[in-house]
N, C-alpha and C positions, 0 to 999 in steps of 0.2 A: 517343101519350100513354097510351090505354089500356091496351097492353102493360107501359109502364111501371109502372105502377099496380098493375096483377094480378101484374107479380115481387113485390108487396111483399108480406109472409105477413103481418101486418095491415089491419085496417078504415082504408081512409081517402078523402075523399071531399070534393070543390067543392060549397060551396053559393053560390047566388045573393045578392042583398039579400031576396030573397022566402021566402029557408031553403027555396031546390028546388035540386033536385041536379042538378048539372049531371054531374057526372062522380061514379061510384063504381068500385071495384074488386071484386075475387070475395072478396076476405077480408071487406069491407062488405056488399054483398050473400048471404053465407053465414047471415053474422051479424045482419042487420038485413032483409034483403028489400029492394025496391023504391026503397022510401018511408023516410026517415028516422020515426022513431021518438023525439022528443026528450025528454028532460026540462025541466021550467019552468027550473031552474038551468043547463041546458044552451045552450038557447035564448038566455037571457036573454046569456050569456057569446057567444053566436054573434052575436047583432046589435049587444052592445058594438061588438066588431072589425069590421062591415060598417059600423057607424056612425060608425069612424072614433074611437071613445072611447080603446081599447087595441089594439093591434099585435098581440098576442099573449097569450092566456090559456090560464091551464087551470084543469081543476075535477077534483073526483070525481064524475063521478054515474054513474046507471044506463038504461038501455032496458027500455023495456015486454015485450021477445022478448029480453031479455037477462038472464043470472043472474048475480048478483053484479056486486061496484063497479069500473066502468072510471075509467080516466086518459085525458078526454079534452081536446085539444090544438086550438086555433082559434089560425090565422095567417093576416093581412089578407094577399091577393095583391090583382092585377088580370086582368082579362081583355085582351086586345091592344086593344080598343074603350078601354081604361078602366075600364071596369065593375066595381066594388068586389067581390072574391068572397071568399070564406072558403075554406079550406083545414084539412079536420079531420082527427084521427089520434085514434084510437081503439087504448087500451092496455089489455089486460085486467088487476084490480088484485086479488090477494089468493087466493083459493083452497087448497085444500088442497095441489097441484101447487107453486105459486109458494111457499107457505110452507116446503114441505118443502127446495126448491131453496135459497131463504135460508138457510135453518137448514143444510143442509150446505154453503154456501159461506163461511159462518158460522165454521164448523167448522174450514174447509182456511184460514180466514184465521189463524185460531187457533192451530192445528197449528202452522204455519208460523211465526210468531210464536215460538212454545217454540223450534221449531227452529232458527230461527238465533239466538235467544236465549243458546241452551247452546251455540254455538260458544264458545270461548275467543278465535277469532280477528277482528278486527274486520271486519263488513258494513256496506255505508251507500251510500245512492243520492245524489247530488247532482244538481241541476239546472246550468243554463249560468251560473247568478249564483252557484256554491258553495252554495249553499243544501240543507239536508239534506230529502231525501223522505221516507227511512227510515236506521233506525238500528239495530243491534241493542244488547245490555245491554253486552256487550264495550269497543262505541264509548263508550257514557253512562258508563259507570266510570270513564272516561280524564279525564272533564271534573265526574266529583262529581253525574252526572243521572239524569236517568230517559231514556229511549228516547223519550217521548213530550216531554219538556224539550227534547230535542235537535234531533228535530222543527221545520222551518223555520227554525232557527237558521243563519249562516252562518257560514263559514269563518271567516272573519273574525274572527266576535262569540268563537270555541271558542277559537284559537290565540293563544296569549301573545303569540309572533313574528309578526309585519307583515307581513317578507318572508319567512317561513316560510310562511303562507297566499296570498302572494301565488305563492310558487313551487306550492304544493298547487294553486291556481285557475288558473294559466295550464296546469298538464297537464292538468287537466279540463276546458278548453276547447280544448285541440287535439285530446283527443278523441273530443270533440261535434261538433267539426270536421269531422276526418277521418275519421269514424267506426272510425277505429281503436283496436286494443288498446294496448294500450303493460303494460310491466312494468320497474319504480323501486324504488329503495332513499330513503326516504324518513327523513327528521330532523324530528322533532318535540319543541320545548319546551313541555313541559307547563304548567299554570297552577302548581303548585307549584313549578315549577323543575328535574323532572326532564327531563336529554332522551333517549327512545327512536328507533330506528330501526328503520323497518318495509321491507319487500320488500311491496309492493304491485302488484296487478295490476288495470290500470283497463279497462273494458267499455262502449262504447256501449249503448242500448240504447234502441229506440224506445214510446214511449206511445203508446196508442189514439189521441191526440190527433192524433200525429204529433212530439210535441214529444221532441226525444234528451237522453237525459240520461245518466251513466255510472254505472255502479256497480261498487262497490269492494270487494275481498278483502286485507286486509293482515295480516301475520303479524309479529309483533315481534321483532326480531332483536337484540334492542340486547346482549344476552347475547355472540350470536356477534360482534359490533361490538365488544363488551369486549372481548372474547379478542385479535380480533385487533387492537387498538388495544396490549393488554397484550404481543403478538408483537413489535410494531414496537417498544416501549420496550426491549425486551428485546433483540431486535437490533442499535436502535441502541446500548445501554449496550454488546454486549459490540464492538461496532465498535470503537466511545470505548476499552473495555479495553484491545483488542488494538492498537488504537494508540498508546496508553501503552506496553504492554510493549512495543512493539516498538521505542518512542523509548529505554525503560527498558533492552533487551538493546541497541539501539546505544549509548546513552553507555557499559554497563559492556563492550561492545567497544572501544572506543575508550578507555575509562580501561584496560583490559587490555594492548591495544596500547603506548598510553606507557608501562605500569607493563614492559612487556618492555622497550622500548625503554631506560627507563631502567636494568632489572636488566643488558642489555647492554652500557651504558655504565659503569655498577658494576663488572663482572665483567673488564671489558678493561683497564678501574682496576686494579682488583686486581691480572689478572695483570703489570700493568707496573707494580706497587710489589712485586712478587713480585721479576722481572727484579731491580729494581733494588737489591732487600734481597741479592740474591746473582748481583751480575755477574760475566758471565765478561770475563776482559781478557787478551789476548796482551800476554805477560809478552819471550817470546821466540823466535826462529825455533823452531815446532812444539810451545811450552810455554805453555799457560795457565793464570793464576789465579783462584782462586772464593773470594772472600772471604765467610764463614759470618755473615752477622748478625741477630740474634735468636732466637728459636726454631725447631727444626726440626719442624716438624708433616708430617702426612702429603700434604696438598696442594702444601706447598711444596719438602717433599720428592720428588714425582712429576713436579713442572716443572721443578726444576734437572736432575732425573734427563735429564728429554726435552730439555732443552736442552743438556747436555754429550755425550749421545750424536750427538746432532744437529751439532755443534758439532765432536766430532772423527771425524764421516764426512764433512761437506762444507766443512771445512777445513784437513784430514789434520794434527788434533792428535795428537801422540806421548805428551806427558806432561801429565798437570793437580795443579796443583797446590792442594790445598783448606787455606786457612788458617783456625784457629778460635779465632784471637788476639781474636775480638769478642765468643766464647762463653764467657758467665758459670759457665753451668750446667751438667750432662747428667747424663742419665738411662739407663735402659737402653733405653727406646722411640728415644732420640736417636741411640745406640748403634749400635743395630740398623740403623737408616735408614744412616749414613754407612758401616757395614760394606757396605749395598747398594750405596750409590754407588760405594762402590771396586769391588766384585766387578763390577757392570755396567760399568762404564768397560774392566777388565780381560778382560771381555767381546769387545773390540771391535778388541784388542790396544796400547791404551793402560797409562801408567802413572799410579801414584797417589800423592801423597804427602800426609802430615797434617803440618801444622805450626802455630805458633803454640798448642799445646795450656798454658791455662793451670794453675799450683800447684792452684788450686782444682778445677779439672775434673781432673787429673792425680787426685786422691787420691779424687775420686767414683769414677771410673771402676776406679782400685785396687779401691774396698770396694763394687763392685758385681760384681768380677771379670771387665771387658771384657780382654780378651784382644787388645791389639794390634799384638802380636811379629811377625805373619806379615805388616805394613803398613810400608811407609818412612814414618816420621819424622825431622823434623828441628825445629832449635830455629824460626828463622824463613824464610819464604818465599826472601831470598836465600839461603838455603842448600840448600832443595828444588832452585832453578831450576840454581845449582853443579852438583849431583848428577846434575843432570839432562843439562847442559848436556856437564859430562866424560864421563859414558854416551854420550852420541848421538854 
């Protein structure tokens, strides 16, 4: 016991019911000698406690061989017999040493204080019940406080949302737990209604006590949360877009399609009222007739063309015979066209004859000066097919 005593760099010392020492250490004996040294107020507090009044006391006073005011400590023990003892501890109080020491710890509390003050970023220690130990300005701003308002308030009491503090207190008790770190993205509804998101990184940390509590660094992110909250709108609209146009470039595929399909079915129309405005019809062994009705335009003059040639290579026509007994009118673009038709038939070693030419076409073609002496005519088709017929 005595060793243990003398590790301690303070006065401290057993007394009996009779205020004798039973036990002292080198820090009491340095300081005091021998023999206790008591003050009346000293005293008086030391046989409270042997007498069973108080458990425990303390006073300021001073010693006869001592300068200046100690902090001294009386706690009732027992001796193994029983025997009521006292147990002192002697703190020296004041000085110009101790003051100085205060005043600069005074100082570093201070400091430190500013310091994390002027962070922008939120500080704050909580206990295992959420409860705030410290705070810095950053934190208090959030809630409309002061640092020192915020102070043993809880989670709880700060947080608009229930289960928003209730998610903030369950990470802070895992870890208090586990003494581990942990780092979170964190949602917070403010009391006004705003909600920010913070990246927080949570820290065990033990007290003298021994009691853990965690302390907190959190950075507000709700900016970068916007952004990309505004990314994902963004991608999902042009999703949406480009599945529109791409519903929007299949229907006009598909209306494109039938609008072919249909211009296909128009155009085969056509060419078989073409056919049929100027069929050719075997008139007689190696002689067919092309009877002229309507207008001769240039399309439809390109397709009797391809079909009389066609007509007399894989049917070995000799003679054709074109009647224009149905034609009202002509021109010289008409002219010109049926001039073709003969010269390409006679092409192919076929013959060509025009007949049915009406009074009325007869005296255009006069005073437009078609010239068609170098062509058989005759009055009507039976007469071509005659001509034709006596030749072969």
């Amino acid at each position: 016991m005595r060793a243990d005593l003398d590790a301690f760099p303070e006065p401290l010392a057993v007394l009996d019911a009779t205020l004798r020492l039973r036990e002292v250490n080198a820090a009491w004996r340095d300081a005091f000698g021998a023999a206790p040294v008591l003050a009346p107020q000293a005293e008086e507090a030391a046989r409270a406690v042997l007498g069973g009044a108080q458990r425990r006391v303390e006073i300021d006073a001073g010693a006869a061989d001592a300068s200046g005011p100690q902090r001294w400590t009386f706690l009732r023990c027992a001796s193994a017999e029983g025997e009521p003892l006292a147990f002192v501890h002697v703190r020296a109080q004041g000085g110009a040493a101790p003051r100085r020491r205060e005043e600069e710890l005074a100082e570093e509390v201070e400091l430190l204080r500013s310091f994390i003050d002027l962070a922008p970023n939120l500080m704050f220690i909580k206990d295992r019940h959420s409860r705030y130990v410290l705070a810095n300005s950053a934190l208090a701003d959030c809630y409309g406080m002061t640092p020192e308002q915020v102070v043993h308030a809880s989670q709880h009491e700060l947080t608009a949302s229930a289960e928003e503090a209730a998610g903030f207190a369950s990470v802070d008790r895992q870890v208090i737990d586990t003494r581990q770190p942990a780092i979170i993205e964190e949602k917070e509804t403010r009391p006004n209604g705003e909600v920010h998101w913070y990246e927080t990184v949570k820290k065990p940390i033990v007290r003298r006590s021994g009691e853990v509590q965690v302390a907190c660094f959190s950075v507000d992110v709700s900016e970068r949360q916007r952004a990309q909250d505004a990314l994902q709108r963004s991608a999902r609209e042009l999703q949406t877009m480009a599945a529109a146009a791409r519903r929007e470039a299949d229907e006009k595929s598909a209306l494109a399609a039938e609008l072919d399909r249909r211009l296909a079915v128009i155009q085969a129309q056509h060419r078989q009222i073409l056919a049929l405005s100027a069929p050719i019809l075997e008139v007689a062994d190696g002689i067919v007739g092309v009877p002229l009705i309507g207008a001769m335009d240039e399309e439809r003059t390109a397709m009797l063309t391809e079909r009389l040639l066609d007509a007399i290579a894989t049917r070995h026509v000799r003679s054709v015979v074109l009647d224009l007994s149905a034609l009202e009118a002509m021109d010289a673009r008409t002219a010109d066209r049926l001039v073709g038709i003969v010269r390409a038939i006679g092409l192919l070693g076929a013959r060509a004859a025009i007949t049915g030419i009406q009074p009325a076409v007869a005296q255009t073609m006069t005073s437009l000066g078609i010239d068609l002496s170098s062509m058989v005519t005759t009055r009507t088709p039976k007469d071509a097919i005659r001509l034709f017929s006596t030749r072969s």
